[in-house]
N, C-alpha and C positions, 0 to 999 in steps of 0.2 A: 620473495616468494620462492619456495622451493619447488625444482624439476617435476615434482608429483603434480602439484598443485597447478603450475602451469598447463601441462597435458591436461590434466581436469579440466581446466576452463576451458582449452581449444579446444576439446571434445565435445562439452557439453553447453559453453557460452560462458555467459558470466551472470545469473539468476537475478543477483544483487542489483537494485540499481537508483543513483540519487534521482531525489527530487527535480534537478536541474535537467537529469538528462533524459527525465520523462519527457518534460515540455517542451528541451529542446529536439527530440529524436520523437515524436507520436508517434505517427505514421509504423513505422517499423515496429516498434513497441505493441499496439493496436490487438488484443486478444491474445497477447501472449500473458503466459504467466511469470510473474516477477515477484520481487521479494524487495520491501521496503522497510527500513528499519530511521525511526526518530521518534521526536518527542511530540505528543496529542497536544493538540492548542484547546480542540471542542469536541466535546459529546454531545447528540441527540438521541435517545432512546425510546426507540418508540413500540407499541406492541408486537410488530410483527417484522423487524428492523431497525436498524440506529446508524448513524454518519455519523463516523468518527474524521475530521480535518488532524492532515500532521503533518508538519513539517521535519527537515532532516537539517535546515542551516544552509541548504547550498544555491536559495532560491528562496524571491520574496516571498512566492504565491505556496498558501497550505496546498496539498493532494487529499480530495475528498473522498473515505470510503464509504462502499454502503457494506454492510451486513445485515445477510439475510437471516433470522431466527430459526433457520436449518442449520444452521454450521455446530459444529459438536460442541464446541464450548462458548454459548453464547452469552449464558450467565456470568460466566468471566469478564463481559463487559463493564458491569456494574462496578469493578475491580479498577477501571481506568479511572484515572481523573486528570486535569488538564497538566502536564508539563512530566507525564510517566513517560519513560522509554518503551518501544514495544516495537517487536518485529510482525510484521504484516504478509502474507502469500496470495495471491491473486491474482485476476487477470484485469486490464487497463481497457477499458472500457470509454467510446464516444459517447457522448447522451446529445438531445438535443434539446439544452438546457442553456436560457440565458446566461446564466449567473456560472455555472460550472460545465468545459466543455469537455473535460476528460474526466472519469469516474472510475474507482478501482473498486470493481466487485470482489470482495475478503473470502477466500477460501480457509486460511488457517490465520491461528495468534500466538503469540507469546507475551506472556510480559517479561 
């Protein structure tokens, strides 16, 4: 990593962050916005939102997105299918949900 990039991070953190070390570090993580990049296991699409599950490899448990059918490119969804690469932007989110205890509300996408 070069001197620039270093300064970058300690200035501004490190955005980027695995799957492992959501689950491991919540707490802290908790309404910040972050950026997750791996491959979608499941889509669910539904009229006015869709859960996308994705895993990064570095942890057994998928991270569950929701998307809200506000976000600018929500059509782009229909573009996922299970085992695509995609980078993710949002904020990490509690719910109080049996089945899923952390939730990442999707601000932006990429494929």
């Amino acid at each position: 990593m070069g001197r620039r990039n270093k300064i970058i991070k300690k200035i501004c953190g490190n955005m980027k962050k695995l799957i492992k070390e959501i689950y491991c570090d919540q707490d802290s993580l908790l309404d910040k916005e972050i950026t997750i990049e791996g491959w979608v296991k499941t889509i669910r699409i539904q009229k006015t939102f869709a859960f996308i599950e994705i895993n990064d490899g570095t942890f057994l448990k998928n991270l569950q997105i929701i998307v809200d059918k506000g976000i600018k490119n929500f059509d782009k969804i229909n573009d996922l299918s299970p085992g695509a690469s995609a980078s993710f932007t949002g904020l990490l989110v509690r719910v109080r949900d049996k089945i899923n205890l952390l939730n990442f509300k999707l601000k932006v996408f990429r494929l």
